[in-house]
N, C-alpha and C positions, 0 to 999 in steps of 0.2 A: 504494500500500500504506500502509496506515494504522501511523504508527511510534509510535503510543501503546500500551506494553505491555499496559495492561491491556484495551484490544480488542481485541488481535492475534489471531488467531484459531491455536489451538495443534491436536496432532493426538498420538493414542496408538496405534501403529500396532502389534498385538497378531498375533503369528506366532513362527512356527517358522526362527530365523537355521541357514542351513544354510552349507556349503562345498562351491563349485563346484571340481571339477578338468576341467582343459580339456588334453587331448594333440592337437596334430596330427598327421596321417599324410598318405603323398603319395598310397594308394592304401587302398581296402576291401578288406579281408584276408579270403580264401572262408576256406570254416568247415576251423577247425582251426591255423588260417594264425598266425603270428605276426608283427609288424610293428614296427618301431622307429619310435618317435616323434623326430618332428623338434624339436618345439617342447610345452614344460610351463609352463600358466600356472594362478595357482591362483587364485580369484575368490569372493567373498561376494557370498550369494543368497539368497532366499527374498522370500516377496509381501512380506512387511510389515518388511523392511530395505528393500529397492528400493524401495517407499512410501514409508520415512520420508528416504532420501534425497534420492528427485525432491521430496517436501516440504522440505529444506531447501534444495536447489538451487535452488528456485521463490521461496526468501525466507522461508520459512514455519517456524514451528517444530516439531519432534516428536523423541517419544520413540517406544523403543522397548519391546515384552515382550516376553519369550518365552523360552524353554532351549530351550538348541541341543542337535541332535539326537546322537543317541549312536551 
């Protein structure tokens, strides 16, 4: 990788930052059914955050756009 700033190769990764929620359950609840979650994890997502992450991950630099969803 080339550590000269002004070649580094940058990235503007343009999307919609959204918010995951993740519940697990120990079974699929038939309809109507209600079910207690075992476990709540809350996660950020969308294409072009997960982009510009595995881009920084990778070494690489990026920004992000976008408004997040309502």
């Amino acid at each position: 990788m080339n550590t000269n700033p002004a070649l580094q190769k940058r990235s503007l990764c343009v999307g919609m930052p959204v918010r995951d929620l993740l519940f697990r359950i120990e079974t699929v609840p038939t309809r109507g059914q209600k079910v207690r979650a075992s476990h709540f994890e809350e996660l950020s997502g969308g294409h072009a955050s997960n982009a510009a992450v595995a881009i920084t991950r990778l070494g690489g630099e990026a920004r992000l756009c976008g408004f997040p969803a309502r």
